[in-house]
Jmol script that loads the backbone (N, CA, C; Angstrom):
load data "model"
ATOM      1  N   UNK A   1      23.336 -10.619   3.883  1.00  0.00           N
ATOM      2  CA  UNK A   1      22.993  -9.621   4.878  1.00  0.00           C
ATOM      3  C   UNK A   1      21.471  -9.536   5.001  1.00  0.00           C
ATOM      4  N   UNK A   2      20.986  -9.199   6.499  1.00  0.00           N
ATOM      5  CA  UNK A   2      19.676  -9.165   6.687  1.00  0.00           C
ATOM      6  C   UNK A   2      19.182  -7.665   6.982  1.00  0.00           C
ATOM      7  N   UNK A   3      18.331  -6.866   7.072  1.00  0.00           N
ATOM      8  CA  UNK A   3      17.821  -5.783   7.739  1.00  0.00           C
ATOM      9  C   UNK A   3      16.564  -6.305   8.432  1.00  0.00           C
ATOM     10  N   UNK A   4      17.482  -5.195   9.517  1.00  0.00           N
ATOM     11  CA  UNK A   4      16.343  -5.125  10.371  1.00  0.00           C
ATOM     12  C   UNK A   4      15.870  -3.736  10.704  1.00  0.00           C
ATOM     13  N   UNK A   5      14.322  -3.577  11.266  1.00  0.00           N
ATOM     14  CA  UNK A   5      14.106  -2.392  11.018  1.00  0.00           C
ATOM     15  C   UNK A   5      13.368  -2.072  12.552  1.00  0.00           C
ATOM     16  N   UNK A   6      13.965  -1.131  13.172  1.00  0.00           N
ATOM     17  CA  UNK A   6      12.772  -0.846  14.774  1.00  0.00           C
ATOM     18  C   UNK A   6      11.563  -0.169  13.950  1.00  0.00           C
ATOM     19  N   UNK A   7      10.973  -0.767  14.704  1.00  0.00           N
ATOM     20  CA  UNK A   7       9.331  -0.021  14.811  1.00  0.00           C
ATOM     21  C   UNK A   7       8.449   0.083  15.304  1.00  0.00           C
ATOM     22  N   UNK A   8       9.763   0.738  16.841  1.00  0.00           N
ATOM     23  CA  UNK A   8       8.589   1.473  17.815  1.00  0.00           C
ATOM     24  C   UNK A   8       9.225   2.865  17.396  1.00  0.00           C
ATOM     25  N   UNK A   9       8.819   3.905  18.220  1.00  0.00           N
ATOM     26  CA  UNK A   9       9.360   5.215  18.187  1.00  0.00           C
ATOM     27  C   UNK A   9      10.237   5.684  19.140  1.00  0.00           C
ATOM     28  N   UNK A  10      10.799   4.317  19.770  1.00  0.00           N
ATOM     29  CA  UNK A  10      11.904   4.518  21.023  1.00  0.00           C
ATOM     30  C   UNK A  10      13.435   4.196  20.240  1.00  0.00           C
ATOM     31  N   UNK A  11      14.479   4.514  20.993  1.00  0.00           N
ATOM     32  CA  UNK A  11      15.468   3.628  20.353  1.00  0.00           C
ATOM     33  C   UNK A  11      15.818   2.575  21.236  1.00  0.00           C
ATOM     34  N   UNK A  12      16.282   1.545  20.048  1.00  0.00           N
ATOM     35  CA  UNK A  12      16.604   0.337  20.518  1.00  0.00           C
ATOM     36  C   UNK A  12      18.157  -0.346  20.650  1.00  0.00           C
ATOM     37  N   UNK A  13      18.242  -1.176  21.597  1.00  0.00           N
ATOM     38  CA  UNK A  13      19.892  -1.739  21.690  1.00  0.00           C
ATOM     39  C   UNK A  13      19.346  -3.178  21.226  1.00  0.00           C
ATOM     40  N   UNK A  14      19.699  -3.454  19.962  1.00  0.00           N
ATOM     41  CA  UNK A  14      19.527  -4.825  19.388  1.00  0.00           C
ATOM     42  C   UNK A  14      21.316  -5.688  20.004  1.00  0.00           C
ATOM     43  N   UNK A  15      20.848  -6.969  20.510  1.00  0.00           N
ATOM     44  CA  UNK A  15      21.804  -7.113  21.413  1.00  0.00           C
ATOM     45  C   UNK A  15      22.078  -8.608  19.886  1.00  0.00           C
ATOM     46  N   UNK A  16      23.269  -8.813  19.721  1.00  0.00           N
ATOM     47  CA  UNK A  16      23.674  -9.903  18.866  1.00  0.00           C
ATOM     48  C   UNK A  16      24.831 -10.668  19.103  1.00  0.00           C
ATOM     49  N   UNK A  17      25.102 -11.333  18.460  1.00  0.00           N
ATOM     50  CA  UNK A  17      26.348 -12.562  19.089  1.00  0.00           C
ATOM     51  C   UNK A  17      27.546 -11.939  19.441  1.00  0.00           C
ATOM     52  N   UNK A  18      28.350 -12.506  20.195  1.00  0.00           N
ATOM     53  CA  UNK A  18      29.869 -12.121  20.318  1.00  0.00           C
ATOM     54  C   UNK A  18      29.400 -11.088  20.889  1.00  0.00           C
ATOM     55  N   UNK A  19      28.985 -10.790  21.865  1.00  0.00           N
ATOM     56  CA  UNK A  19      28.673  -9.154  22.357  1.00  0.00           C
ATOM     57  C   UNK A  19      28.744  -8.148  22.217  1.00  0.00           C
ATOM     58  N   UNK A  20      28.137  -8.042  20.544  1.00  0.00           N
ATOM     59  CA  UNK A  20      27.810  -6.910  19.854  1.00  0.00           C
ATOM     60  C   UNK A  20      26.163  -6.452  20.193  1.00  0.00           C
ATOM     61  N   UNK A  21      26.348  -5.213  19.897  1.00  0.00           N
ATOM     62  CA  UNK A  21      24.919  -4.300  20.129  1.00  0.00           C
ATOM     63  C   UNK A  21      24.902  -3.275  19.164  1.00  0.00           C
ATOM     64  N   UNK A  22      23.915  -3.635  18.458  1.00  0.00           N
ATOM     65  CA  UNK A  22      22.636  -2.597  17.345  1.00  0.00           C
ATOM     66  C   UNK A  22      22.206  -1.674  17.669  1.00  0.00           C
ATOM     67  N   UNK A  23      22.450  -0.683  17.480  1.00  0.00           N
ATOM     68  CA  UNK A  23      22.094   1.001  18.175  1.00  0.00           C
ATOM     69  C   UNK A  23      20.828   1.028  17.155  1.00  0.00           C
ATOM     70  N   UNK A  24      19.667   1.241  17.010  1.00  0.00           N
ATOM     71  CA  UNK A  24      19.055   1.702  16.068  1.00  0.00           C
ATOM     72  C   UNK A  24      17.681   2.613  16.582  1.00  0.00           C
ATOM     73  N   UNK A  25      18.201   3.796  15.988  1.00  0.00           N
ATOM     74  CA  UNK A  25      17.025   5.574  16.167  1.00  0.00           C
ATOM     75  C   UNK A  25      15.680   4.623  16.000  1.00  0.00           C
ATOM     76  N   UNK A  26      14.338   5.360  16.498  1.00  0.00           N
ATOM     77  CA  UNK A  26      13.253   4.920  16.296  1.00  0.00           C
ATOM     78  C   UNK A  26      13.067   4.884  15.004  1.00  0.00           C
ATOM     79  N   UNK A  27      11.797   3.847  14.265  1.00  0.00           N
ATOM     80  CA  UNK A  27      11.907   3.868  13.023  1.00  0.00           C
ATOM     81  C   UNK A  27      12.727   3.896  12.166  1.00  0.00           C
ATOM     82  N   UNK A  28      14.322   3.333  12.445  1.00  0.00           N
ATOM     83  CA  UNK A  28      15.136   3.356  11.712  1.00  0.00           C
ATOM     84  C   UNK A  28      15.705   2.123  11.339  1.00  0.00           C
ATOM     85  N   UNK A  29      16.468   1.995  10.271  1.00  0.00           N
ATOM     86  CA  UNK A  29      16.791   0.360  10.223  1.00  0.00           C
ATOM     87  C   UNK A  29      18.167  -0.201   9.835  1.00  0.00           C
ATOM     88  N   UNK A  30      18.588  -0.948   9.765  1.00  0.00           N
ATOM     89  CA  UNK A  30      20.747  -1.449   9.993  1.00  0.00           C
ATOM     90  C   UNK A  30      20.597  -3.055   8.900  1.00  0.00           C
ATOM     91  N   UNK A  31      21.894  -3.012   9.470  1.00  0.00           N
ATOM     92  CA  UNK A  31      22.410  -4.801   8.817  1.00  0.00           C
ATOM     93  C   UNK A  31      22.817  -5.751   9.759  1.00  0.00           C
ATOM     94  N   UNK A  32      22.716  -6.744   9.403  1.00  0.00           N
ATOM     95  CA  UNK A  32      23.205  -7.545  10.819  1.00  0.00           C
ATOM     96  C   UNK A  32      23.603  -8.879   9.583  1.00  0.00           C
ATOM     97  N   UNK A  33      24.079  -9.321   9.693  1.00  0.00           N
ATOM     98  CA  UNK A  33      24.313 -10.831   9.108  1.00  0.00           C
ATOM     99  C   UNK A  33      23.696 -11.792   8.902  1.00  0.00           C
ATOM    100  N   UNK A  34      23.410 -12.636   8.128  1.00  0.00           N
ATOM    101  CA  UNK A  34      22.454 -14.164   8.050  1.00  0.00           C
ATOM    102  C   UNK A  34      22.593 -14.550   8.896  1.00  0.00           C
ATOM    103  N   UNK A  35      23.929 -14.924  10.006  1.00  0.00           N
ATOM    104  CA  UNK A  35      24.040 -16.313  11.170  1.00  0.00           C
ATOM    105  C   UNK A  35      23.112 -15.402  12.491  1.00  0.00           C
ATOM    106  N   UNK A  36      23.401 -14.175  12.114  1.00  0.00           N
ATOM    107  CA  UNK A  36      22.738 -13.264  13.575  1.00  0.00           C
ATOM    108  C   UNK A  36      20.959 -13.489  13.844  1.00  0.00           C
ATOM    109  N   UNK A  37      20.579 -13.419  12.932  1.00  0.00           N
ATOM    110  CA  UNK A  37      19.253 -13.809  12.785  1.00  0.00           C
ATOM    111  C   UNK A  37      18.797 -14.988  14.034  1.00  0.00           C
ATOM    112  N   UNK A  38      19.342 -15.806  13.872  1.00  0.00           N
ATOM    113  CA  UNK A  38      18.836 -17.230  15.039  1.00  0.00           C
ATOM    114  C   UNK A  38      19.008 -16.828  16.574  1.00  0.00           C
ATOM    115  N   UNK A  39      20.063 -15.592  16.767  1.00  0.00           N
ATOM    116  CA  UNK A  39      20.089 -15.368  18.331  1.00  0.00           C
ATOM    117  C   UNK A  39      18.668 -14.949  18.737  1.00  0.00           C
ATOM    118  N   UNK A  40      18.783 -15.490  20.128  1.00  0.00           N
ATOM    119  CA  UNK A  40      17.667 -15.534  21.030  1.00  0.00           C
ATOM    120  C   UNK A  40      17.355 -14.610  21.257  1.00  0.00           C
ATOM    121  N   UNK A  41      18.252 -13.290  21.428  1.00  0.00           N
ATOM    122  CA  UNK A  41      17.703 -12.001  22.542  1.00  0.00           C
ATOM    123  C   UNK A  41      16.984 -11.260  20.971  1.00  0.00           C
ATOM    124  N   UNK A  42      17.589 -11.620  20.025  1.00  0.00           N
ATOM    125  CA  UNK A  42      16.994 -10.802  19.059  1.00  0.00           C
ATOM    126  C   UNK A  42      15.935 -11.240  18.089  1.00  0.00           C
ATOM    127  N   UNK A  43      15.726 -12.998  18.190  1.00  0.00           N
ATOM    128  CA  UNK A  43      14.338 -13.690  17.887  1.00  0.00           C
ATOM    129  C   UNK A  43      13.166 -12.835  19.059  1.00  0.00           C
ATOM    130  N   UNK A  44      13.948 -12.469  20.250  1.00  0.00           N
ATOM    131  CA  UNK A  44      12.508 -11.903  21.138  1.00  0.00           C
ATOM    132  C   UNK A  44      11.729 -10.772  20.941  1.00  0.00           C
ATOM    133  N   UNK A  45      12.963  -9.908  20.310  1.00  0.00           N
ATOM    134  CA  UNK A  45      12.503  -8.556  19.895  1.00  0.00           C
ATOM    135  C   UNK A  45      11.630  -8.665  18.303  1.00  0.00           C
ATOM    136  N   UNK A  46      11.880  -9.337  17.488  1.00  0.00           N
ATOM    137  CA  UNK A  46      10.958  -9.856  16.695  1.00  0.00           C
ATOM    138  C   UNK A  46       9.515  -9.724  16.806  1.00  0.00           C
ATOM    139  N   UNK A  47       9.316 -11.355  17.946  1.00  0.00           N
ATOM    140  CA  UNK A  47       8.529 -11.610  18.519  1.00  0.00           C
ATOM    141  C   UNK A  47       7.146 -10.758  18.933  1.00  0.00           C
ATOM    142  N   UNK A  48       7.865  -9.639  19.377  1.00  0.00           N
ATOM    143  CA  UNK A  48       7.515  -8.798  20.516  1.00  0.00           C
ATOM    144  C   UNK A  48       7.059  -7.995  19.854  1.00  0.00           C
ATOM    145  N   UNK A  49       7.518  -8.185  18.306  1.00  0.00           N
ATOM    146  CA  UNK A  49       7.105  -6.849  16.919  1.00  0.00           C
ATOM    147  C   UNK A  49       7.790  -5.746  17.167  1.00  0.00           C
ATOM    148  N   UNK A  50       8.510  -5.470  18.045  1.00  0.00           N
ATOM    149  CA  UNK A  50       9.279  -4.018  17.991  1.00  0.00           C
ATOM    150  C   UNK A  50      10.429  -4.001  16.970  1.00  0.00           C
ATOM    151  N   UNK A  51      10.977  -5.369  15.984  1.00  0.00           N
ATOM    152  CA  UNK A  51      11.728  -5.241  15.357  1.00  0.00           C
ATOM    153  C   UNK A  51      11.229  -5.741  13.988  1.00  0.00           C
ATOM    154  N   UNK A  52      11.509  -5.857  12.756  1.00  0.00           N
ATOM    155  CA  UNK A  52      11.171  -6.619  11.714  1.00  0.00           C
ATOM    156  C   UNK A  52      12.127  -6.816  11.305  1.00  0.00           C
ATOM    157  N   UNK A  53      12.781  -8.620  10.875  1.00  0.00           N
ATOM    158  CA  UNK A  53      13.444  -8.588   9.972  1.00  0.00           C
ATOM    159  C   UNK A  53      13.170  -8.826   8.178  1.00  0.00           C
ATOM    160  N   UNK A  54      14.172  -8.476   7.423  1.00  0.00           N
ATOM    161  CA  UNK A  54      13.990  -8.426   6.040  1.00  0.00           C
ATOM    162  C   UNK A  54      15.342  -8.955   5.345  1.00  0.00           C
ATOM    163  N   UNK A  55      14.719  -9.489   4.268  1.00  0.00           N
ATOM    164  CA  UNK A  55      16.037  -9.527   3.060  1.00  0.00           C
ATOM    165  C   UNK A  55      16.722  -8.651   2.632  1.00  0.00           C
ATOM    166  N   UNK A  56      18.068  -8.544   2.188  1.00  0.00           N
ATOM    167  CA  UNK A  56      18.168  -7.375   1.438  1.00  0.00           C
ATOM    168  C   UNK A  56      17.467  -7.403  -0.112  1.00  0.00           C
ATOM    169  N   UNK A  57      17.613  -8.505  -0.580  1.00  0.00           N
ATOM    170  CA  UNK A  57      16.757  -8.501  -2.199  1.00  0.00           C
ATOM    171  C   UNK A  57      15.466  -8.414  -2.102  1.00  0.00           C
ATOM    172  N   UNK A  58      14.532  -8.142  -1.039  1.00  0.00           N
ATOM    173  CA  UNK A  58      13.558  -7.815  -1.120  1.00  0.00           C
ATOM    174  C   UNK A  58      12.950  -6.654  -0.954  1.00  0.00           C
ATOM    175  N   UNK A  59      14.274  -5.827  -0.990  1.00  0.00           N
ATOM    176  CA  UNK A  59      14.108  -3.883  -0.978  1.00  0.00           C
ATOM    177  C   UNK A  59      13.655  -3.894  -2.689  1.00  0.00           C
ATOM    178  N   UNK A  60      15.070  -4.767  -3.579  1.00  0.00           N
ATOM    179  CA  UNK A  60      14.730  -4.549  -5.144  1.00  0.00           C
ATOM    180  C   UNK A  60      12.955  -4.485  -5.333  1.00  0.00           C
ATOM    181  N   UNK A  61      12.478  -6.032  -4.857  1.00  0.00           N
ATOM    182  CA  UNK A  61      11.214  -5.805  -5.282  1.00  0.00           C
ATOM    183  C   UNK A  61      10.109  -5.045  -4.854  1.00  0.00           C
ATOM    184  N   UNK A  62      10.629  -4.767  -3.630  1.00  0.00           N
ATOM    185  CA  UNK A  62       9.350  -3.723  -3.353  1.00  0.00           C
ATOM    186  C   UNK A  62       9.634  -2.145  -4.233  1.00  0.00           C
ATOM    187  N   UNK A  63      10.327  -1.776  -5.213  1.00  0.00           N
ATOM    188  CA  UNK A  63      10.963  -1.040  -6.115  1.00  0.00           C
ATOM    189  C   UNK A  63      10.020  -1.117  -6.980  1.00  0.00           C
ATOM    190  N   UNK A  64       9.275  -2.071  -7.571  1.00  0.00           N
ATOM    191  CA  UNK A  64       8.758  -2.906  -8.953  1.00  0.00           C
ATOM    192  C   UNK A  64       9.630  -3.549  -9.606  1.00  0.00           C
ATOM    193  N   UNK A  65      10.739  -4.116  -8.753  1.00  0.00           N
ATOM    194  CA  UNK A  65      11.539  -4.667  -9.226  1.00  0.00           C
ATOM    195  C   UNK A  65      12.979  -4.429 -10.317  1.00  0.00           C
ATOM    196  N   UNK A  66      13.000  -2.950 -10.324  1.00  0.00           N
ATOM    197  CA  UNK A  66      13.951  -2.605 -11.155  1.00  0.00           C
ATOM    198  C   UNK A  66      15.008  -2.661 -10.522  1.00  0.00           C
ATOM    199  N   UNK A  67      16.342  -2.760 -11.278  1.00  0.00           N
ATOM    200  CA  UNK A  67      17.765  -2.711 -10.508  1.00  0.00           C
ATOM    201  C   UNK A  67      18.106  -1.871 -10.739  1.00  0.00           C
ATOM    202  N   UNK A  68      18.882  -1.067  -9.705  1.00  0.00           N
ATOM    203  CA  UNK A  68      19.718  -0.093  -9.965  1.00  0.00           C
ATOM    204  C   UNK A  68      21.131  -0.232 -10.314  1.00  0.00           C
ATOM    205  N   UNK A  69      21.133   0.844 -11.239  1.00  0.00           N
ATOM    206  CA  UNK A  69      22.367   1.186 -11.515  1.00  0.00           C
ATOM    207  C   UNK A  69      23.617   0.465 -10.577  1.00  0.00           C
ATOM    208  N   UNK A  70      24.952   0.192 -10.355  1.00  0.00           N
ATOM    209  CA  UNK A  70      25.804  -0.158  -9.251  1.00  0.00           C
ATOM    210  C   UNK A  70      26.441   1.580  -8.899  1.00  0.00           C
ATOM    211  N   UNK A  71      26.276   1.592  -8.113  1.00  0.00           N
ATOM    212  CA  UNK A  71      27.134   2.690  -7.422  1.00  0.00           C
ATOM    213  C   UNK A  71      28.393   2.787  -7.106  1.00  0.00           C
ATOM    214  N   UNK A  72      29.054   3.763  -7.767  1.00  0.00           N
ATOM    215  CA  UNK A  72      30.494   3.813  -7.889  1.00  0.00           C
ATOM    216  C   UNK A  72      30.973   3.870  -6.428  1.00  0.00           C
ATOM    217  N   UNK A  73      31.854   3.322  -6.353  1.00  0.00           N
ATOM    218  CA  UNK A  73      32.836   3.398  -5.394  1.00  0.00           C
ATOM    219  C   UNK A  73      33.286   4.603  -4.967  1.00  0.00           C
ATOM    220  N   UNK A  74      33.191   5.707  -4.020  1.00  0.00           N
ATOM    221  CA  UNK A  74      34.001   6.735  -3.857  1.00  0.00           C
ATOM    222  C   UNK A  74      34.763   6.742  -2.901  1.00  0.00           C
ATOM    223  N   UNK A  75      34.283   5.764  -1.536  1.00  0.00           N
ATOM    224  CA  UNK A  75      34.724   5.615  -0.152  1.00  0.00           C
ATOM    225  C   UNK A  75      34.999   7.126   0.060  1.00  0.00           C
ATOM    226  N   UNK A  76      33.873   7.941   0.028  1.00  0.00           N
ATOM    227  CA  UNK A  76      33.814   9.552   0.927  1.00  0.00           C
ATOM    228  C   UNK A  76      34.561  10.405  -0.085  1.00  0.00           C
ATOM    229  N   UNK A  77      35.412  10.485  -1.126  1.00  0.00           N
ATOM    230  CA  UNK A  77      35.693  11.306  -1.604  1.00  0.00           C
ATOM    231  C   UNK A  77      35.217  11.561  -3.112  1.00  0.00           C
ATOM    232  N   UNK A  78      34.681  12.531  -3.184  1.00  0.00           N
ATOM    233  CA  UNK A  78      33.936  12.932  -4.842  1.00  0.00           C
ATOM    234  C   UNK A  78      35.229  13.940  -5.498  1.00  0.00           C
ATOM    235  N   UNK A  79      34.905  13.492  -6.903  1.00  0.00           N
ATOM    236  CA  UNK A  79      35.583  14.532  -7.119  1.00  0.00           C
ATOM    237  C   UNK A  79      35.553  15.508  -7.239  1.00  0.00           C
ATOM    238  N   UNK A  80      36.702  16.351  -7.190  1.00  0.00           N
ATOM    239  CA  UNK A  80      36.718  18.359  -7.340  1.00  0.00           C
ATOM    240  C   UNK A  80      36.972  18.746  -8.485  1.00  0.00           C
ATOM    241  N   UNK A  81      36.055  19.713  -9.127  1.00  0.00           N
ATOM    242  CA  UNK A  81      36.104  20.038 -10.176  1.00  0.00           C
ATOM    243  C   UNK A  81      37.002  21.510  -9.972  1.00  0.00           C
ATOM    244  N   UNK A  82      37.920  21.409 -10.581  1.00  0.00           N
ATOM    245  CA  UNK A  82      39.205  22.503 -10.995  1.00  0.00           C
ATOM    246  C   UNK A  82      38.754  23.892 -11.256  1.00  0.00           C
ATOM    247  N   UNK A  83      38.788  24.656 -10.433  1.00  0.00           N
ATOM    248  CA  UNK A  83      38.684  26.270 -10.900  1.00  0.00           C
ATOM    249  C   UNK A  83      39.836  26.941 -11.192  1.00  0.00           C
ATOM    250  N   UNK A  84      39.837  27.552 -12.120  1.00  0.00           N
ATOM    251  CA  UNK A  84      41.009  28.260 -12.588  1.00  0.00           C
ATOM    252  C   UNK A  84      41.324  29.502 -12.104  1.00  0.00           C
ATOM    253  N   UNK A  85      41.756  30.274 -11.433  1.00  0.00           N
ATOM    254  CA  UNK A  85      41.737  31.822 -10.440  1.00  0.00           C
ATOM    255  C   UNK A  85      43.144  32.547 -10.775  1.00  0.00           C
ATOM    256  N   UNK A  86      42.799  33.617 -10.743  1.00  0.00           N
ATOM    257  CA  UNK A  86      44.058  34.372 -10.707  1.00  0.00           C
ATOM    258  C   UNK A  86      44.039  35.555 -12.280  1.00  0.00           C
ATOM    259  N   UNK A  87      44.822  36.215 -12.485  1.00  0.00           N
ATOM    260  CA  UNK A  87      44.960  37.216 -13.634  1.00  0.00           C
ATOM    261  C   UNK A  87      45.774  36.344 -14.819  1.00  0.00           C
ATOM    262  N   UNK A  88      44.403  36.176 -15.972  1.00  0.00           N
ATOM    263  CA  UNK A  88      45.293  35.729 -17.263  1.00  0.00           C
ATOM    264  C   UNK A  88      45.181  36.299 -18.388  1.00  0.00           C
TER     265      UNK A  88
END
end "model"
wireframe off; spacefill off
backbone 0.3
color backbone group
């Protein structure tokens, strides 16, 4: 996976293969795939500097290189911690 990041202060429709489109808020940034990278409409926006692309392993090092922890799996649900209620 690649990021890419807008950086103007407009939002942008990053246009990519199979006629998909990249919604991305100003200054904000997404994923797009390794093969997506080579399309044309989105080599222009590059180009043009309104977009940057990036690695994802190159978030680690701009960190100082530490790894994080792996992040548990919750898919949206945390758990609930049990309150006990009522007259005992």
């Amino acid at each position: 996976m690649k990021t890419v990041v807008n950086k103007t202060t407009k939002p942008l429709k990053v246009p990519l293969p199979r006629g998909k489109v990249l919604h991305l808020g100003p200054l904000k940034e997404g994923q797009i795939s390794v093969h997506d990278v080579d399309h044309p409409p989105l080599a222009k926006l590059v180009e043009a500097g309104e977009l940057e692309v990036r690695d994802d392993g190159g978030r680690a090092a701009q960190t100082g290189g530490e790894t994080a922890a792996p992040h548990e799996a919750t898919h949206g649900h945390h758990p609930k911690a049990v309150h006990k209620s009522g007259d005992r």
